[in-house]
C-alpha positions in Angstrom: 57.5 11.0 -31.3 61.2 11.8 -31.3 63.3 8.7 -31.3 65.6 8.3 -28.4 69.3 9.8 -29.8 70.9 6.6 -27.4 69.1 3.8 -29.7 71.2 2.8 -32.2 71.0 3.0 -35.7 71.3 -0.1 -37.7 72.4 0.1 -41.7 73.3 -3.1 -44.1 75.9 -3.4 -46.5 75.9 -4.1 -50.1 75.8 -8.0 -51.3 79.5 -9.0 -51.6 80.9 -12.5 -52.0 81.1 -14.9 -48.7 84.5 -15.4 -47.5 83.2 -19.2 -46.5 81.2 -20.4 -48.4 81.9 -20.8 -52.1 79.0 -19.3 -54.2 77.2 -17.2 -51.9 77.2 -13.8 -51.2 76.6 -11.8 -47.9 75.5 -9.1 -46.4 75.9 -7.6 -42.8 73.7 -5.4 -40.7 75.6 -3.1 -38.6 75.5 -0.1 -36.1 78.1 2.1 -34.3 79.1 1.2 -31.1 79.0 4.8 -29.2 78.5 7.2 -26.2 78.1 6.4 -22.4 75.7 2.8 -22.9 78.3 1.5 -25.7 79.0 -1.4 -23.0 75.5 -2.0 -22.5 74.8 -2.0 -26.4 77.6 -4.0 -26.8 76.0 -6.5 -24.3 72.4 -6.5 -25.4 73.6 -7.1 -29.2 76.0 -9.7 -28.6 72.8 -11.5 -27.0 71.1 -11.2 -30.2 74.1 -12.5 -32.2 75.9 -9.6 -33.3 80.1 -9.5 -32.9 81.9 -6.5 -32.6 85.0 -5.4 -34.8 86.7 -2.0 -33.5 83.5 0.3 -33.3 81.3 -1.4 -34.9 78.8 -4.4 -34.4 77.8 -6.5 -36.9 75.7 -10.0 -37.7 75.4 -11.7 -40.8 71.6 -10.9 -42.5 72.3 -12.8 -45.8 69.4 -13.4 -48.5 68.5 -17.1 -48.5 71.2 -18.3 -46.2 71.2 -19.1 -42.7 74.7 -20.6 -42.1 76.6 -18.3 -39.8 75.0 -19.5 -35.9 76.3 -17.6 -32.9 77.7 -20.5 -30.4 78.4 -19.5 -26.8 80.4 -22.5 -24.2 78.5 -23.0 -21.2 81.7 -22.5 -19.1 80.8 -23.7 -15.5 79.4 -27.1 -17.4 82.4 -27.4 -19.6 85.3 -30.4 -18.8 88.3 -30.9 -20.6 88.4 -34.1 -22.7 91.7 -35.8 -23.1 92.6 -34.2 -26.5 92.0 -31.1 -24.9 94.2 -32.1 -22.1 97.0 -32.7 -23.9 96.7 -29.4 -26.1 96.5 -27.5 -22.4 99.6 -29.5 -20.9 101.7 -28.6 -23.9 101.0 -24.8 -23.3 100.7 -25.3 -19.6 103.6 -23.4 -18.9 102.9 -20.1 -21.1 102.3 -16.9 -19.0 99.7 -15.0 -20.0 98.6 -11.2 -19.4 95.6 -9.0 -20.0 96.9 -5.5 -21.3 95.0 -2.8 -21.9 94.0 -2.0 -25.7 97.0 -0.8 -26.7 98.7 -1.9 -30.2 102.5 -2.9 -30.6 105.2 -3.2 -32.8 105.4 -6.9 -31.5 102.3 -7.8 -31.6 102.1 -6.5 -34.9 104.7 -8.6 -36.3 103.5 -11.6 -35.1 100.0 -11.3 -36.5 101.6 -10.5 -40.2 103.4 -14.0 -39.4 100.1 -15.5 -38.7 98.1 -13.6 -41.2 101.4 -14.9 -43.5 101.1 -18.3 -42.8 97.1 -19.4 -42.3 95.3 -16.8 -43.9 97.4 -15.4 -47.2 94.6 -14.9 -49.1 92.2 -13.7 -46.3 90.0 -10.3 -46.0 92.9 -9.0 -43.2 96.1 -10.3 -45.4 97.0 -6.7 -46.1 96.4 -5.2 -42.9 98.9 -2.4 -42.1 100.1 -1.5 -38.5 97.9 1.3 -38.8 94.5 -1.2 -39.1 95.9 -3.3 -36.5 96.0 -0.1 -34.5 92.6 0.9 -35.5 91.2 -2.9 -34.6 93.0 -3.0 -31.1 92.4 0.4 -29.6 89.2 1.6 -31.1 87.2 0.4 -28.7 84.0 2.0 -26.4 83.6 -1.0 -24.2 85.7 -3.6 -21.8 88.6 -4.7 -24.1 91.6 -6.4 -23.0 94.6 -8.0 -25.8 95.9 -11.4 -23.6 99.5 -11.6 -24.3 100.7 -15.4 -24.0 104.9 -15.4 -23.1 107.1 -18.6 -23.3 109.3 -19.0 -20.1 111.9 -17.2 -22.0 109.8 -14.0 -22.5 109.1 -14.4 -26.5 105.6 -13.4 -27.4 103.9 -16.8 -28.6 99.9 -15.4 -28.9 97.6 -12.7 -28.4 93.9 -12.5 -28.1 91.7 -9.8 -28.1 88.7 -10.1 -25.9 85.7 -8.1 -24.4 84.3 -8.3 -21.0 80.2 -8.9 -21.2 78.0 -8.9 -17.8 77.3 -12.8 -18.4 80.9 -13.5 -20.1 84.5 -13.4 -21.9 83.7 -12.3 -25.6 86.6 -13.6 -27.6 87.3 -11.4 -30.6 90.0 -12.2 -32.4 93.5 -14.3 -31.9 96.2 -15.1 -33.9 99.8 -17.1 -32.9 103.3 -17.8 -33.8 102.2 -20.3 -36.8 106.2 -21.8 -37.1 105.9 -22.9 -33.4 106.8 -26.6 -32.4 103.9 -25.9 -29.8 100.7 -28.0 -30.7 96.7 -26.7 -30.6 97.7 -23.4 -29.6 94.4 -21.9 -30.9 92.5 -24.5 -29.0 94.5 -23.8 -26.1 93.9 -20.1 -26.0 89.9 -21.0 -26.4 90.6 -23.6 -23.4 92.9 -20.8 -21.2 89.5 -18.1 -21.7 87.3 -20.4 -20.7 89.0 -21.5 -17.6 89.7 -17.7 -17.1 85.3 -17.4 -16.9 85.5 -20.4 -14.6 87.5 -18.9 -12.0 85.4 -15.2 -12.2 82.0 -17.2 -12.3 81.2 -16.2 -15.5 78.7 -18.6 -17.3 79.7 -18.0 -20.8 82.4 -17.9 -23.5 81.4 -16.0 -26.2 83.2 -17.3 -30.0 81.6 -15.8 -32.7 79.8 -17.5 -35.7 80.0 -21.6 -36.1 79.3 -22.9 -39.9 79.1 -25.9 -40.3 80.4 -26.5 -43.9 83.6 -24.7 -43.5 86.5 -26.1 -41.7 88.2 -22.9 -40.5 84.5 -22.0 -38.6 83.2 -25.6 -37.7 86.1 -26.5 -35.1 84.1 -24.4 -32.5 81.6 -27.3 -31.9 84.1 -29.4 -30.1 84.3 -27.1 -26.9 81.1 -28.7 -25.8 78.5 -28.2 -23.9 77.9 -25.6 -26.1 74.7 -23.4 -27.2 73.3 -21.7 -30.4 70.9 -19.2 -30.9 68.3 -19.8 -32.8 64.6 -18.6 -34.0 63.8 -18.8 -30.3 66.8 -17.6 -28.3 69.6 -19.7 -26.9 69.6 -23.3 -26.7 71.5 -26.0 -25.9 73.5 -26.8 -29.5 73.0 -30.2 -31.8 75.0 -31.5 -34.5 72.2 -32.4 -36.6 70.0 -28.8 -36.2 69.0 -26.3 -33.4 
């Protein structure tokens, strides 16, 4: 029987050293995100724990190691605690704006500043303005980069997300890192999932959480939270599934 030429086809890479966790290496299985059902591919994957980057979609599927957990908030359940409170009434009066995919010079210059500042040695430290491009705008499925203004107009943040059928899918975000403004990667988390609250969407979508690294681990605070696990999604626990 001829296999359907709209199911995807899934490839992995070879073994290359973790960018988390010291010692281990890791290996990604991936397929192309393409044609007319690329939203509802994008969808049903993102269920299963995969995270998309440009055209692609991609979960961890390293030997012997089970680290990387796809979290999700539950956003009608969620409540802002009073350290979140204060990170969201310093920030309160930024103006933000979903934009269609398109790359600019300015955002551009303020991800090098970011990229710069938190992550000089990172995978993305040498991205050019033609990968930024490439990340932005190559994109099948509901995409949208939030632009985040102070008062005076000056671009503070940006955050690329995708719109799923149950949820905001956050991609990637990065921020003026020499601003006097506090938590402003906890507030942009904060912002998306009060943006879900008011279109009665149940879910924010962040990514992978690992527990043993601090740049990944900060995702369990925006509780209630849930992981998926052996048996599908479930509601998350410090100590294991």
């Amino acid at each position: 029987m001829k296999q359907s030429s709209d199911l995807p086809s899934f490839f992995i890479t070879e073994p290359m050293p973790c960018p988390y966790l010291d010692g281990q290496m890791e290996r990604k299985l991936f397929t192309h995100l393409a044609g007319e059902r690329a939203d509802e591919i994008n969808n049903n994957l993102t269920h299963a724990g995969f995270r998309r980057s440009q055209s692609i979609a991609y979960r961890p599927a390293c030997d012997g190691c089970s680290a990387c957990r796809s979290v999700r908030v539950k956003a009608k359940q969620f409540r802002v605690s009073k350290n979140f409170r204060r990170a969201r009434n310093r920030n309160e009066d930024l103006i933000s704006q979903d934009c269609p995919p398109d790359a600019s010079p300015e955002q551009y210059d303020l991800l090098r500043r970011y990229l710069e500042s938190r992550h000089a040695d990172g995978g993305m430290s040498d991205m050019t303005p033609m990968d930024y491009m490439a990340m932005v705008e190559e994109t099948c499925v509901q995409t949208h980069i939030v632009e985040y203004r102070d008062p005076q107009g000056t671009l503070i943040a940006c955050l690329l997300r995708d719109t799923m059928s149950d949820g905001l899918s956050l991609v990637y975000s990065f921020f003026d890192p020499h601003s006097a403004r506090p938590s402003l990667g906890s507030f942009l988390i904060l912002d998306q999932i009060a943006t879900a609250q008011a279109r009665r969407l149940p879910y924010v979508y962040l990514g992978y959480l690992i527990e043993n690294c601090s740049k990944m681990s900060y995702k369990k605070r925006f509780t209630p939270l849930q992981v998926l696990g052996s048996t599908g999604w479930r509601d998350y626990a410090e100590k294991g599934e």
